[in-house]
BALOBA-1460 file (C-alpha; in Angstrom, 3 decimals):
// residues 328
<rec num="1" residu="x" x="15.254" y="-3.490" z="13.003"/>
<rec num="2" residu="x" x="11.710" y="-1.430" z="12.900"/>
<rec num="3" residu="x" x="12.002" y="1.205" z="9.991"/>
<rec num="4" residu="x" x="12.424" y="4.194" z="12.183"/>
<rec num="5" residu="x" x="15.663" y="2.149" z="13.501"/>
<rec num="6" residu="x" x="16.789" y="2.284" z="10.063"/>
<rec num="7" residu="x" x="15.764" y="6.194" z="9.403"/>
<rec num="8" residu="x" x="17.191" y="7.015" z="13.023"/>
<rec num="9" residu="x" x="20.556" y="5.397" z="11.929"/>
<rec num="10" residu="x" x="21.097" y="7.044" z="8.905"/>
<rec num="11" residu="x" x="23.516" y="10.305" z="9.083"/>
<rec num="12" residu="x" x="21.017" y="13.415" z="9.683"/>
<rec num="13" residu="x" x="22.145" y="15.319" z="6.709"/>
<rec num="14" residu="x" x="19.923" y="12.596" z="5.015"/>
<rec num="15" residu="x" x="16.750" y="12.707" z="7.096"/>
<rec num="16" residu="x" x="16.679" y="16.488" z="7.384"/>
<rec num="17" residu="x" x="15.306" y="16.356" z="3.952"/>
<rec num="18" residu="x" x="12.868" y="13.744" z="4.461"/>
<rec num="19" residu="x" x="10.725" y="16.284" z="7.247"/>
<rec num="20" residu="x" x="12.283" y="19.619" z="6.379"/>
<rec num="21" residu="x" x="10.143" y="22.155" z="7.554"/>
<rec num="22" residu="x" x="11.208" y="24.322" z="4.393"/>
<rec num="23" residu="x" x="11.900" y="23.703" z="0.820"/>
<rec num="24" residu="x" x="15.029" y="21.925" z="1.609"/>
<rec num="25" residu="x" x="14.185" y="18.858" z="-0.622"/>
<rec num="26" residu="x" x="13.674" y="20.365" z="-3.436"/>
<rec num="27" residu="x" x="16.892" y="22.590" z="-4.060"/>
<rec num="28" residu="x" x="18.291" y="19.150" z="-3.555"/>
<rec num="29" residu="x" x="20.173" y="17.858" z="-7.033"/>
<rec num="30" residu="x" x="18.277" y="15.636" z="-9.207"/>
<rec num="31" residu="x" x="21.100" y="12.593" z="-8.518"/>
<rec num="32" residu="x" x="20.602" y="13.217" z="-4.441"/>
<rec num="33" residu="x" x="17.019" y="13.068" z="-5.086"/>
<rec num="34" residu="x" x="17.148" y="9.881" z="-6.341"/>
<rec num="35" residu="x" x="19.481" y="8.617" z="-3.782"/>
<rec num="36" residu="x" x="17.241" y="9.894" z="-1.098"/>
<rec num="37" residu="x" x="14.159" y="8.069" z="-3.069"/>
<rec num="38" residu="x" x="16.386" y="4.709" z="-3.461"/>
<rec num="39" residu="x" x="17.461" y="4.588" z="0.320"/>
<rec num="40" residu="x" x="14.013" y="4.826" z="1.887"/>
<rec num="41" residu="x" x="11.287" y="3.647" z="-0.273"/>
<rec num="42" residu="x" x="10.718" y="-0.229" z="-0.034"/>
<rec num="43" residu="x" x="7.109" y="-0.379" z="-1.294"/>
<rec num="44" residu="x" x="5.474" y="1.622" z="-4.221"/>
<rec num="45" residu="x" x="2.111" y="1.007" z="-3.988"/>
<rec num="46" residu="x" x="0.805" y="1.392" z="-8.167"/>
<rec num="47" residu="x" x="-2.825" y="1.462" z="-8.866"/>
<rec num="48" residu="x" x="-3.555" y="0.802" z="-12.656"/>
<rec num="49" residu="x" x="-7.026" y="0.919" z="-12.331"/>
<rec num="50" residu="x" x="-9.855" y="2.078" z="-10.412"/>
<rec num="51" residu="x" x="-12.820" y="-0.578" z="-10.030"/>
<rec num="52" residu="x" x="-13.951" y="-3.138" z="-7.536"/>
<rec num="53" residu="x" x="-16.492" y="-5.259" z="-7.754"/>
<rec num="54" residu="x" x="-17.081" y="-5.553" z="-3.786"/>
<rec num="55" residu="x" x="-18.625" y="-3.499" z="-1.368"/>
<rec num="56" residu="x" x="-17.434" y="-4.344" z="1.841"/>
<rec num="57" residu="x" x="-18.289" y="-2.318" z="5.300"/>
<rec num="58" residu="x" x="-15.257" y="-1.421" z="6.369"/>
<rec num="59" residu="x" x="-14.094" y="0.400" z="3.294"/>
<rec num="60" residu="x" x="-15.303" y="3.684" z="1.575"/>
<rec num="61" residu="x" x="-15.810" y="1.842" z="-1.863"/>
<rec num="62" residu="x" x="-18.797" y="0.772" z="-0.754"/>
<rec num="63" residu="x" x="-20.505" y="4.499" z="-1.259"/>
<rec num="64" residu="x" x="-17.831" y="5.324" z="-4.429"/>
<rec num="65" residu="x" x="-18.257" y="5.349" z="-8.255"/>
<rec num="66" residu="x" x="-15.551" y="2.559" z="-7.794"/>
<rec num="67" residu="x" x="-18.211" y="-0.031" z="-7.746"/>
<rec num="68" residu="x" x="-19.527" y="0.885" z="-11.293"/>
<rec num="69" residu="x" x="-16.955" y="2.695" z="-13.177"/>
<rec num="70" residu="x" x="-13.693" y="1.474" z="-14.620"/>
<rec num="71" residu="x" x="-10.761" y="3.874" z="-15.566"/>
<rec num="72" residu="x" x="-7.092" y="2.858" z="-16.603"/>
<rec num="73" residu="x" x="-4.042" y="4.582" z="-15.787"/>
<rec num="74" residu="x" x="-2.639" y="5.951" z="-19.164"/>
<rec num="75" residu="x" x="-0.245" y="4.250" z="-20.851"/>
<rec num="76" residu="x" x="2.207" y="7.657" z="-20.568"/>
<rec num="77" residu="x" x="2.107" y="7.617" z="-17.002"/>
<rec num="78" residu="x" x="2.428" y="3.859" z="-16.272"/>
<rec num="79" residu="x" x="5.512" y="3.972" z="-18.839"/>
<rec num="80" residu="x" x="7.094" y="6.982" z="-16.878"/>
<rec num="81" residu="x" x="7.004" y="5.630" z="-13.462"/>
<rec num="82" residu="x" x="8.875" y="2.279" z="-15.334"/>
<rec num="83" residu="x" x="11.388" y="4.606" z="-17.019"/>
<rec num="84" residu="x" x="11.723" y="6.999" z="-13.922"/>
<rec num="85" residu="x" x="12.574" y="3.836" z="-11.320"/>
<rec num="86" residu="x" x="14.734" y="2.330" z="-14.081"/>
<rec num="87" residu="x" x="16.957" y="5.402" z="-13.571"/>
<rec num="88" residu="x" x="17.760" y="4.138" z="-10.063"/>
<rec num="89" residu="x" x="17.505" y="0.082" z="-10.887"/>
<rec num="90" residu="x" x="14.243" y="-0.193" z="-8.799"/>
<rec num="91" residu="x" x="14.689" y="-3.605" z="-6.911"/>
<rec num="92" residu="x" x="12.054" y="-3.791" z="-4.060"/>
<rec num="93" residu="x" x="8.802" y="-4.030" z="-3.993"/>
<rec num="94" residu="x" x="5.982" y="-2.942" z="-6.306"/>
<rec num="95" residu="x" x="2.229" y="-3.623" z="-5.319"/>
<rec num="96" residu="x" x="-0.506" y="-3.156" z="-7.862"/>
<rec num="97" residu="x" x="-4.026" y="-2.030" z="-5.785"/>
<rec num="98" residu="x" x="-5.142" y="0.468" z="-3.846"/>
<rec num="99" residu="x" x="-8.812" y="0.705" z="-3.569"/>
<rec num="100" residu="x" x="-9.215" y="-1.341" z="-6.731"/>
<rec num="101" residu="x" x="-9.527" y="-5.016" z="-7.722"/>
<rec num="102" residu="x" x="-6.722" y="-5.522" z="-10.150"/>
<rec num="103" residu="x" x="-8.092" y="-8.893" z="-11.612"/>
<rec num="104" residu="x" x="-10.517" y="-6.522" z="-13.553"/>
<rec num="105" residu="x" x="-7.679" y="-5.139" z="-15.419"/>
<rec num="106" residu="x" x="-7.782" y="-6.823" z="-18.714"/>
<rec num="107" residu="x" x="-4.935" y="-6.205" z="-19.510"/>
<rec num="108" residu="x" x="-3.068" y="-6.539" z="-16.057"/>
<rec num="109" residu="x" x="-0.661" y="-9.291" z="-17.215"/>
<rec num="110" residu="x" x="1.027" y="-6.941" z="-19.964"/>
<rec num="111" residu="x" x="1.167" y="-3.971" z="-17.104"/>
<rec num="112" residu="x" x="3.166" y="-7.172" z="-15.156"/>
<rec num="113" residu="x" x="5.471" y="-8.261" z="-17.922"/>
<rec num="114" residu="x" x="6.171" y="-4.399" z="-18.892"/>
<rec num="115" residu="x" x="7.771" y="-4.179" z="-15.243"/>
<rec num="116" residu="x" x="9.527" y="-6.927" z="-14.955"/>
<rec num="117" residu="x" x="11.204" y="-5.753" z="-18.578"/>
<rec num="118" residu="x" x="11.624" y="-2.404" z="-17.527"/>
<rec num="119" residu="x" x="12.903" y="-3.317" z="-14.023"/>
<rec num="120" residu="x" x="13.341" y="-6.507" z="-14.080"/>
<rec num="121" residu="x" x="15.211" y="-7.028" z="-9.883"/>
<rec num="122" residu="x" x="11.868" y="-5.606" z="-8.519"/>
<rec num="123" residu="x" x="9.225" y="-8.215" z="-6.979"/>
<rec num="124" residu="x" x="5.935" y="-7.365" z="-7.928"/>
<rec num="125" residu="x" x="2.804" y="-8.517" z="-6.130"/>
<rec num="126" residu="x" x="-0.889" y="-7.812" z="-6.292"/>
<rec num="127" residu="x" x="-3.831" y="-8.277" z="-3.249"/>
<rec num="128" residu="x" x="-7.111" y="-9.578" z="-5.030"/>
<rec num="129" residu="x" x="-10.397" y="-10.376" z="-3.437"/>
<rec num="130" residu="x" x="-10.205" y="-13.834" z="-5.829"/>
<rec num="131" residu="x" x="-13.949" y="-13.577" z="-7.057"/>
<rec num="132" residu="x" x="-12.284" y="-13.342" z="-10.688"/>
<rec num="133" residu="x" x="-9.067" y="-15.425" z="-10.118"/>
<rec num="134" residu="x" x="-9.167" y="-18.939" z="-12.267"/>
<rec num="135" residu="x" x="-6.379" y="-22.177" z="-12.609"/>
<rec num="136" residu="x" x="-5.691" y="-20.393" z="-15.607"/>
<rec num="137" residu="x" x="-5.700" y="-16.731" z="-14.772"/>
<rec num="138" residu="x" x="-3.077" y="-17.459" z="-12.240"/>
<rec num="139" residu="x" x="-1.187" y="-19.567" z="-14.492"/>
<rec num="140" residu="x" x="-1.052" y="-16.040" z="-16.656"/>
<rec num="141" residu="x" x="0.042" y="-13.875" z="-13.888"/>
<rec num="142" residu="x" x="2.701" y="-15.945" z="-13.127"/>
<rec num="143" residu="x" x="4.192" y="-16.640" z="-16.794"/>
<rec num="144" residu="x" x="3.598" y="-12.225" z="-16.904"/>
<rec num="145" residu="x" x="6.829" y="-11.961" z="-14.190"/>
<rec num="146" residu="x" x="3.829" y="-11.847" z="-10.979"/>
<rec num="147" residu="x" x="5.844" y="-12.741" z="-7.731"/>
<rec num="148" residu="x" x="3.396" y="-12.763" z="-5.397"/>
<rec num="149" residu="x" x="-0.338" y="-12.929" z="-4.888"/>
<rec num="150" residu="x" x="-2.457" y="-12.302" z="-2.065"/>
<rec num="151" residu="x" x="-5.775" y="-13.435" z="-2.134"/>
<rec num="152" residu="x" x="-7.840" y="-12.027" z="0.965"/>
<rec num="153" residu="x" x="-11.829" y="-13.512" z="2.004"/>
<rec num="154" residu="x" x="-14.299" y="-10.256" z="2.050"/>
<rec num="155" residu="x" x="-17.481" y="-11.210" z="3.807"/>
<rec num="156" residu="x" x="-21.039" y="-10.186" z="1.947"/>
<rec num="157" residu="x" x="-22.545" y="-6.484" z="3.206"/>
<rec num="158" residu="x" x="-23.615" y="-7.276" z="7.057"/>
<rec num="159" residu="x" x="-22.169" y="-11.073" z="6.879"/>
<rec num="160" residu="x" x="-20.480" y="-12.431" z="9.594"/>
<rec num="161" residu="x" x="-17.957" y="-15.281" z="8.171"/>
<rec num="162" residu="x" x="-16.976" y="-17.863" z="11.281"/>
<rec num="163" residu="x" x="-14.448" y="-20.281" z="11.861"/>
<rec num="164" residu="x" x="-16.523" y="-23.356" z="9.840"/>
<rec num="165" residu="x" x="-17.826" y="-20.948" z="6.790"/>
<rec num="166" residu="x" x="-13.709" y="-19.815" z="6.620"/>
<rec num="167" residu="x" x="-12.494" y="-22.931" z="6.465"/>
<rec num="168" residu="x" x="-14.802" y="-24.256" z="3.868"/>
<rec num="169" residu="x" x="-13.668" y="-20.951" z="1.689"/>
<rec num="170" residu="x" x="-9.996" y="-21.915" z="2.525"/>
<rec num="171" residu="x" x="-11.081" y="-25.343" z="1.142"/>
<rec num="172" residu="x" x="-13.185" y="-24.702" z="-1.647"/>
<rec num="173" residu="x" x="-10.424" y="-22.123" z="-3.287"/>
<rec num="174" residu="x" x="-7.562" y="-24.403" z="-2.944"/>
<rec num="175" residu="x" x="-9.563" y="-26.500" z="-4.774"/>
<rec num="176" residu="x" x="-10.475" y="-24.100" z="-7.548"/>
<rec num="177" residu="x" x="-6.716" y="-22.886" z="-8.027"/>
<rec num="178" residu="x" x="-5.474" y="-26.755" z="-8.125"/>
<rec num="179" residu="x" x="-3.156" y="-26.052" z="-4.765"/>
<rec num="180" residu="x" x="-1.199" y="-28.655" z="-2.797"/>
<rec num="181" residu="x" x="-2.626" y="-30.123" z="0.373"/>
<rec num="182" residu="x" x="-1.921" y="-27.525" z="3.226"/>
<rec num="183" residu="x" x="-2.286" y="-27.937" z="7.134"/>
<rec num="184" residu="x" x="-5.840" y="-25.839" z="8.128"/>
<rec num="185" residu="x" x="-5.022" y="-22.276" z="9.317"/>
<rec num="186" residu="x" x="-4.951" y="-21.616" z="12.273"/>
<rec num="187" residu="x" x="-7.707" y="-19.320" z="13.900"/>
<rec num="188" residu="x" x="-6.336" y="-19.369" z="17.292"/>
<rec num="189" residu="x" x="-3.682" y="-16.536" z="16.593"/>
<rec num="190" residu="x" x="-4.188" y="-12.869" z="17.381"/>
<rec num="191" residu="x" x="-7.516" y="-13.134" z="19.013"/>
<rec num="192" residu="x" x="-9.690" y="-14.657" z="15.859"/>
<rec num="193" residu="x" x="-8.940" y="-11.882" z="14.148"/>
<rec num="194" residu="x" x="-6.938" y="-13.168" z="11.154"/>
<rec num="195" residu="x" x="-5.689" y="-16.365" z="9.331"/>
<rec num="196" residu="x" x="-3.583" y="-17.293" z="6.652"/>
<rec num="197" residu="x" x="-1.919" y="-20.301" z="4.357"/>
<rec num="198" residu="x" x="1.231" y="-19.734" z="1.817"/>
<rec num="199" residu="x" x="2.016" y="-21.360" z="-0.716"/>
<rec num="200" residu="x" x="5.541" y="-21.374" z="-2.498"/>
<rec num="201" residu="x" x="4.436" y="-22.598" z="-6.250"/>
<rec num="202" residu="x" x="6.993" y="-22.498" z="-9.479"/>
<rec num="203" residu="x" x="7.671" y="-19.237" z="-10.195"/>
<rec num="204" residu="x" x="4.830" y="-17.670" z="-7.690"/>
<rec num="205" residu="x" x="3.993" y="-17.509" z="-4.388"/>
<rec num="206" residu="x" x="0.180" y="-17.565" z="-3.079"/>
<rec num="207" residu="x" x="-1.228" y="-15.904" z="-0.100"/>
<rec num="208" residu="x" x="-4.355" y="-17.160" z="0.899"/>
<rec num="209" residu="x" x="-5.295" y="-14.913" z="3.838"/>
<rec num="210" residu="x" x="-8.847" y="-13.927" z="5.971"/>
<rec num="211" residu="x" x="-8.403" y="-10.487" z="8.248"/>
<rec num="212" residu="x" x="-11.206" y="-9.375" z="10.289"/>
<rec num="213" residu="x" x="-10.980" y="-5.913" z="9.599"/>
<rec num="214" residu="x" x="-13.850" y="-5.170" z="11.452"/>
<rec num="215" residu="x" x="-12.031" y="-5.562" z="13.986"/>
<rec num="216" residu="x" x="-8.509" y="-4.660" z="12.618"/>
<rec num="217" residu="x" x="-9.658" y="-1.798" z="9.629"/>
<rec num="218" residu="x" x="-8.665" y="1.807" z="9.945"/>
<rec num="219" residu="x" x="-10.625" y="4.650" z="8.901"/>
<rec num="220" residu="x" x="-8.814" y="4.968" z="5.499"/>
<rec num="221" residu="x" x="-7.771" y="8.807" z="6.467"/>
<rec num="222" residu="x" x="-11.222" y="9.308" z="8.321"/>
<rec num="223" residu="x" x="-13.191" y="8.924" z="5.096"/>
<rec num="224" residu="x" x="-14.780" y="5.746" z="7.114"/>
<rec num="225" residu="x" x="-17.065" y="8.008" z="9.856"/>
<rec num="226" residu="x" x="-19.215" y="5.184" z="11.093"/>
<rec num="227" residu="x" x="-16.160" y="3.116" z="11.434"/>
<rec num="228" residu="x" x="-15.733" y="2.121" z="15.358"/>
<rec num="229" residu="x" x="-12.051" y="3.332" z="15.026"/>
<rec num="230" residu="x" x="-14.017" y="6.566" z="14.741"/>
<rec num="231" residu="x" x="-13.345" y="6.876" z="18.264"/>
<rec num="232" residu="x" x="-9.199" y="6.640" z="18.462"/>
<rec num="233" residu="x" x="-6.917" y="9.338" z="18.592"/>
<rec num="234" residu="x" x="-3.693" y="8.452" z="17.065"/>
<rec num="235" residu="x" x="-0.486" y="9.239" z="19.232"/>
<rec num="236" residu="x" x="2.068" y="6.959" z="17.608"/>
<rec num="237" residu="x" x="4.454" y="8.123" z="14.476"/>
<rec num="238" residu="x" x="4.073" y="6.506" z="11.194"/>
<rec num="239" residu="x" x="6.735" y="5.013" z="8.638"/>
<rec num="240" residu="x" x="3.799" y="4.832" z="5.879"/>
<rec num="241" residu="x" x="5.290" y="8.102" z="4.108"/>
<rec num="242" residu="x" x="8.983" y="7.398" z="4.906"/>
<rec num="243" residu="x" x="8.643" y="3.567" z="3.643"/>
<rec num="244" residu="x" x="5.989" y="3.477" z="1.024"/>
<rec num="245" residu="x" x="5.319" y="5.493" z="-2.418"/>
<rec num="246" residu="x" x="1.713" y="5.742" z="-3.154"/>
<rec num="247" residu="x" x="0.461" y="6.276" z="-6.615"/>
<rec num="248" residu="x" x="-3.357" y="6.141" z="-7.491"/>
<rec num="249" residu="x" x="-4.744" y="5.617" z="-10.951"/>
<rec num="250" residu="x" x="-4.567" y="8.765" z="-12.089"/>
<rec num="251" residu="x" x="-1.096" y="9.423" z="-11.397"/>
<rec num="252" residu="x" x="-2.263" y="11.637" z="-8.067"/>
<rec num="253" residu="x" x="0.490" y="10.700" z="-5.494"/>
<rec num="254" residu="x" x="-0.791" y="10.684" z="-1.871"/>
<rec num="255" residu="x" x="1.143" y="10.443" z="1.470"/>
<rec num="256" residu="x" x="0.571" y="7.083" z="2.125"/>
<rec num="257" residu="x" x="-2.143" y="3.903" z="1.082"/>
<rec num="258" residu="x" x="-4.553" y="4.717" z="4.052"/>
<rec num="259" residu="x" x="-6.173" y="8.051" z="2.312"/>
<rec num="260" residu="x" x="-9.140" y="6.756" z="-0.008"/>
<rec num="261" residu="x" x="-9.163" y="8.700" z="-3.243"/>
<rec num="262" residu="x" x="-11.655" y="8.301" z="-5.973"/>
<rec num="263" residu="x" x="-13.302" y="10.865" z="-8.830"/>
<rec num="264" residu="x" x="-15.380" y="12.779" z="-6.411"/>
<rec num="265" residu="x" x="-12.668" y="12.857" z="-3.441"/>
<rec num="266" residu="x" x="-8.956" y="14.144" z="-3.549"/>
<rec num="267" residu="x" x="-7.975" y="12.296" z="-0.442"/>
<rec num="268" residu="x" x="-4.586" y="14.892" z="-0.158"/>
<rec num="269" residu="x" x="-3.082" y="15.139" z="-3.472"/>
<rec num="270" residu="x" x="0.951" y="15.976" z="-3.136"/>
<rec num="271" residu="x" x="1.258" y="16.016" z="-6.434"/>
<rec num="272" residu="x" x="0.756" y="13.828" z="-9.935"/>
<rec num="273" residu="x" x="2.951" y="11.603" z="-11.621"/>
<rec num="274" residu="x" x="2.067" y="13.201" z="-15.143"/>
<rec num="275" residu="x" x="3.619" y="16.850" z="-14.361"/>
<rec num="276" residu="x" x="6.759" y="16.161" z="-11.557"/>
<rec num="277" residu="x" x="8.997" y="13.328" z="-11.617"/>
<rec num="278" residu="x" x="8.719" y="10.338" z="-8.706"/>
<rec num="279" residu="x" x="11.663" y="11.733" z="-6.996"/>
<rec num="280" residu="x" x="10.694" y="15.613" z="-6.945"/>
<rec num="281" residu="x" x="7.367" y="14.404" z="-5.150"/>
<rec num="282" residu="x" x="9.185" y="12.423" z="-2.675"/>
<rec num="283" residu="x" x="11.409" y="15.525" z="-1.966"/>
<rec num="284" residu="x" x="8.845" y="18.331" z="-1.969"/>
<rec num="285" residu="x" x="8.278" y="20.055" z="0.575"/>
<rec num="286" residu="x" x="4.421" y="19.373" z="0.699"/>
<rec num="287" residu="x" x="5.393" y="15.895" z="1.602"/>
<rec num="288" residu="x" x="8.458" y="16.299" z="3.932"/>
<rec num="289" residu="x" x="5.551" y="18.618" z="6.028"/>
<rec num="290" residu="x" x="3.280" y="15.856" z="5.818"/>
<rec num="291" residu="x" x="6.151" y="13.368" z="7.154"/>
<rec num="292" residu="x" x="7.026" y="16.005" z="9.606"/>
<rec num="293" residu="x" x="3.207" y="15.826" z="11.028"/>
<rec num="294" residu="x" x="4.090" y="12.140" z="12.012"/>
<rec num="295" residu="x" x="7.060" y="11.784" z="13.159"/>
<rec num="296" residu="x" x="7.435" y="12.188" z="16.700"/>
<rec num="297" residu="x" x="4.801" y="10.575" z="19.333"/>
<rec num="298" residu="x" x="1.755" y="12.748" z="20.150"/>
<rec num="299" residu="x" x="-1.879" y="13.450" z="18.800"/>
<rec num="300" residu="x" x="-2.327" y="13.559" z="15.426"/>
<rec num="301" residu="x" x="-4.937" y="15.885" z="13.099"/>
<rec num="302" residu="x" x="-6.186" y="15.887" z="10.068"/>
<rec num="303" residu="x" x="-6.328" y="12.339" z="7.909"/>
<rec num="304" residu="x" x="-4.175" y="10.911" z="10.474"/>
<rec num="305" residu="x" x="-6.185" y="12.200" z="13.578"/>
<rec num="306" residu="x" x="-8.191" y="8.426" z="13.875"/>
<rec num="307" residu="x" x="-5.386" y="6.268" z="11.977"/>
<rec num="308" residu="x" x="-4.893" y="3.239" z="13.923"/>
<rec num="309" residu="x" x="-2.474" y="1.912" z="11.214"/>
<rec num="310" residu="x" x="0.261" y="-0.111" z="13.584"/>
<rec num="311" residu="x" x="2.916" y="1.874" z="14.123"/>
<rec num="312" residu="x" x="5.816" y="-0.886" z="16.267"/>
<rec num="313" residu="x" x="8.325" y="2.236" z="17.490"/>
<rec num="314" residu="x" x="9.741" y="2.909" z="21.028"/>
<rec num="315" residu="x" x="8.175" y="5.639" z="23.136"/>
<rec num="316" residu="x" x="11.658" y="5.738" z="24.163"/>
<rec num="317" residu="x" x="13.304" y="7.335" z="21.143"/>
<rec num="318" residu="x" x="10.717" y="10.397" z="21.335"/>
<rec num="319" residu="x" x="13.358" y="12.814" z="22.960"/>
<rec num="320" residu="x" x="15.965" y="12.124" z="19.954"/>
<rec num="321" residu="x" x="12.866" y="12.640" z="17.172"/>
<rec num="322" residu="x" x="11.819" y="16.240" z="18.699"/>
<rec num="323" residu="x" x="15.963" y="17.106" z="18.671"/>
<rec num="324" residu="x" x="15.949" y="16.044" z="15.334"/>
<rec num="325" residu="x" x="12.340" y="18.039" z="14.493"/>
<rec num="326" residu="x" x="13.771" y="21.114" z="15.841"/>
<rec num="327" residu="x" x="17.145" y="21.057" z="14.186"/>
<rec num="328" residu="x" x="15.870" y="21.545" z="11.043"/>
């Protein structure tokens, strides 16, 4: 079932909060805030810290203070999200980056072992760029409480990795990490424009992936405006703000993972961590307008104007979203 099956099927008197065009959500109790929170969110996205040490051309780190400066998100706010999902017994997913490379994180394992403590039914993963992943480094995530890592190939500024350079990379990191023997992937699928190996290790599992995004990329929220998406204009709804909870470094909570945030740019702030709880800003009204924006088919504005973020719902069902839009 897509995830706009799953919002369509759930009784109204639940989704009318979730794109109120009012202040519906928040004269909502605290306990059917959570509940609202607990029955739609399957991914919080949890940035911990803010530097990369890559500058690819499809993403707006390349031109950010990201590439030289490091900050941490406080130790108040990272304990407060913990405390705040433990209220609920947080079991899905939990992904550490954003726009950052979390391997840089010193202290990343302890962040990892103080979630799995804290909620300890949730499945925590991390996407790295690998440059600073070692035998032993992984060996550390995964004795933290890590359940998944994705490691994805970045080429160099202006470098165009083919099918032999990729598989040598393939090669040369299985070798690095000490990882079994694995059929080559397989560049034939979806055009060229992706590849990937898994592996299921003790106690973690290892994505080894390449993505052309190029060719695949989005805009990140139009912050990208020499990006060749640059010329789409979105039509199709979005789940990203229904499905996911996005929290940057700073505790600044954004609609969803595609709007690029850093010290000089606000991306579109809903709200931070260190002042509202998680489930007021899922509730508030500033983001049940935003979800409202991109619900239904039909062009888009604003960050979401050149998103081409896959979207996998039925033209079909756009009669029953505008009902729904204009019931409440």
């Amino acid at each position: 079932m897509h995830y706009f099956d799953y919002v369509l099927s759930n009784p109204k008197a639940s989704l009318q909060y979730l794109i109120a065009a009012n202040d519906e959500g928040e004269t909502l109790s605290s306990d059917a805030r959570r509940a609202l929170f607990q029955s739609y969110v399957e991914v919080i996205t949890l940035e911990t810290s803010y530097k990369c040490n890559r500058k690819c051309d499809y993403c707006p780190v390349k031109a950010s203070t990201r590439i030289t400066e490091q900050s941490l998100m406080s130790e108040e706010i990272f304990e407060k999200i913990i405390s705040e999902l433990r209220e609920i017994r947080y079991e899905k997913r939990i992904t550490l980056n954003l726009y950052n490379e979390p391997l840089l994180e010193e202290g990343l394992e302890e962040r990892i072992r103080s979630l799995k403590v804290g909620l300890p039914f949730s499945h925590v993963s991390l996407s790295s760029n690998g440059d600073r992943l070692t035998r032993l480094r992984l060996k550390s995530l995964r004795d933290a409480g890590l359940d998944q890592i994705c490691i994805t190939f970045h080429p160099l500024p202006g470098e165009i990795l083919t099918e032999s350079m990729l598989k040598k990379r393939f090669s040369k990191l299985a070798g690095k990490l000490s990882l079994p023997p694995t059929p080559e992937p397989d560049f034939t699928k979806k055009g060229a424009k992706e590849a990937m190996v898994s592996y299921s290790l003790p106690g973690v599992d290892v994505i080894v992936q390449w993505q052309n995004w190029n060719i695949i990329g989005t805009t990140r929220g139009g912050f990208l405006s020499d990006h060749r998406e640059m010329r789409y204009e979105r039509n199709a709804p979005c789940a990203k703000p229904f499905r996911e909870f996005t929290i940057y470094y700073d505790g600044s909570v954004q609609p969803c993972c595609e709007i690029f945030r850093d010290n000089k740019i606000s991306g579109l702030e809903i709200g931070n961590i260190a002042e509202e709880s998680i489930y007021d800003l899922y509730s508030s009204s500033r983001l049940s307008l935003f979800r409202r924006s991109v619900f239904s088919h039909g062009p888009k504005t604003g960050v979401c104007k050149t998103c081409s973020a896959p979207d996998y719902s039925d033209r079909s069902d756009n009669e029953l979203r505008k009902s729904l839009l204009s019931s409440v």
